[in-house]
C-alpha positions as CSV (number, residue, x, y, z in Angstrom):
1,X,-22.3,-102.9,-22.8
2,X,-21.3,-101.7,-26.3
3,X,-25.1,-102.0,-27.3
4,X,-25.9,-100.1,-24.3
5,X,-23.6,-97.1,-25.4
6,X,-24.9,-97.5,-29.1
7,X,-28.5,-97.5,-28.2
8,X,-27.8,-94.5,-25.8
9,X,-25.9,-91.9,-28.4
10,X,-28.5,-93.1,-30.7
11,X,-31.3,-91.5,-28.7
12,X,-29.1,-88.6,-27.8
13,X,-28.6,-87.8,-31.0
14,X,-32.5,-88.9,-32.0
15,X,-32.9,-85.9,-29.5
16,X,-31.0,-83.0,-30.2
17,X,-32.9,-82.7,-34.0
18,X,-35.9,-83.1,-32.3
19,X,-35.4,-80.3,-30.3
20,X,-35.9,-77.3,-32.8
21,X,-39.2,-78.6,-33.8
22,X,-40.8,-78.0,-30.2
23,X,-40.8,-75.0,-31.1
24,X,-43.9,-73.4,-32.3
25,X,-43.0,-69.4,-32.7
26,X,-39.4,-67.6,-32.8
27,X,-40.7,-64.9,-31.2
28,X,-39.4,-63.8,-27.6
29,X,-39.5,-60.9,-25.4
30,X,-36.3,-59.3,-24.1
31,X,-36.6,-60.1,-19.9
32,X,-38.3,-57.6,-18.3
33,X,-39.7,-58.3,-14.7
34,X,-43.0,-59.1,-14.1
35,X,-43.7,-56.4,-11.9
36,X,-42.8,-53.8,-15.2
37,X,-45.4,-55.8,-17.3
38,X,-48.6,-53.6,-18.3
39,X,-51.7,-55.6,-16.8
40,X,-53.6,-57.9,-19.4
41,X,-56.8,-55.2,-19.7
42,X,-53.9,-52.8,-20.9
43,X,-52.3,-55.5,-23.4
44,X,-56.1,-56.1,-24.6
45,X,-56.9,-52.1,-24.9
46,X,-53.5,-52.2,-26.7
47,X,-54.5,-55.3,-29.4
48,X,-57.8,-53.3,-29.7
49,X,-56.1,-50.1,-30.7
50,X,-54.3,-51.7,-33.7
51,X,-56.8,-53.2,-35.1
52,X,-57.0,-56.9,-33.5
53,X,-59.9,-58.5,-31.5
54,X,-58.1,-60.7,-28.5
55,X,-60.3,-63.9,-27.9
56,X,-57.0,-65.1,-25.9
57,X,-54.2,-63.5,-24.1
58,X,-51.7,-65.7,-22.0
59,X,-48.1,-64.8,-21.0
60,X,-45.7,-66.7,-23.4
61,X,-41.9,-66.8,-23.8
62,X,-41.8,-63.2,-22.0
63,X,-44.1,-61.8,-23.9
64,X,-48.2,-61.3,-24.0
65,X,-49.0,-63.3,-26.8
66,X,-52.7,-62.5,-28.4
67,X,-55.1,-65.2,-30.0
68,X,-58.0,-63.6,-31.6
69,X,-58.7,-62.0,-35.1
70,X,-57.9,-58.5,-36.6
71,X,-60.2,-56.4,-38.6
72,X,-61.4,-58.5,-41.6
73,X,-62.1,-61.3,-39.6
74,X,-58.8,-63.2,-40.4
75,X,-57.7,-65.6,-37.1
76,X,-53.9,-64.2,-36.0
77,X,-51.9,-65.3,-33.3
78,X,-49.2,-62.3,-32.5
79,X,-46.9,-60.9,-29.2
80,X,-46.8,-57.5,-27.9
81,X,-44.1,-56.3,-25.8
82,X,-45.3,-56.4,-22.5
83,X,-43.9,-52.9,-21.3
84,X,-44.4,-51.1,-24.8
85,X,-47.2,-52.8,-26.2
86,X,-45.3,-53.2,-29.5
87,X,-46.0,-56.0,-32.0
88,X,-42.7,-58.1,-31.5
89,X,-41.4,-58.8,-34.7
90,X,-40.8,-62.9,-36.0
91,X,-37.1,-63.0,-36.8
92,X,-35.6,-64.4,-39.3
């Protein structure tokens, strides 16, 4: 039984560190409905207007998050608001 309980906060523990490193970006969008969200030709047209070519766009953590590369050629991964269209920030 005591092995039991030792093995078990063991793992618990084991698990809450672990926890921080499944995540990949500390960006996130504020919540905004899905039905305020610009469509995904808009949040393209958007990423093309400052300067980025999208080669992937996919809803993530409430925001549109754009894979492609921006004017010299340089891969970037970045978020856009998805009622503005702004570049979300990382924060620190």
């Amino acid at each position: 039984m005591r092995k039991t309980a030792i093995l078990f906060a063991a793992l618990a523990t084991c698990g809450a560190f672990a926890m921080p490193a499944l995540a990949d970006d500390d960006r996130r969008c504020a919540y905004q409905p899905r039905e305020r969200w610009m469509p995904i030709e808009q949040a393209n047209a958007r990423a093309q207007a400052l300067g980025y070519t999208a080669h992937e766009i996919e809803a993530d953590d409430g925001c549109w998050e754009i894979t492609g590369v921006d004017r010299n050629g340089v891969r970037v991964k970045l978020k856009l608001d998805p009622v503005t269209g702004e570049i979300v920030p990382r924060r620190r």
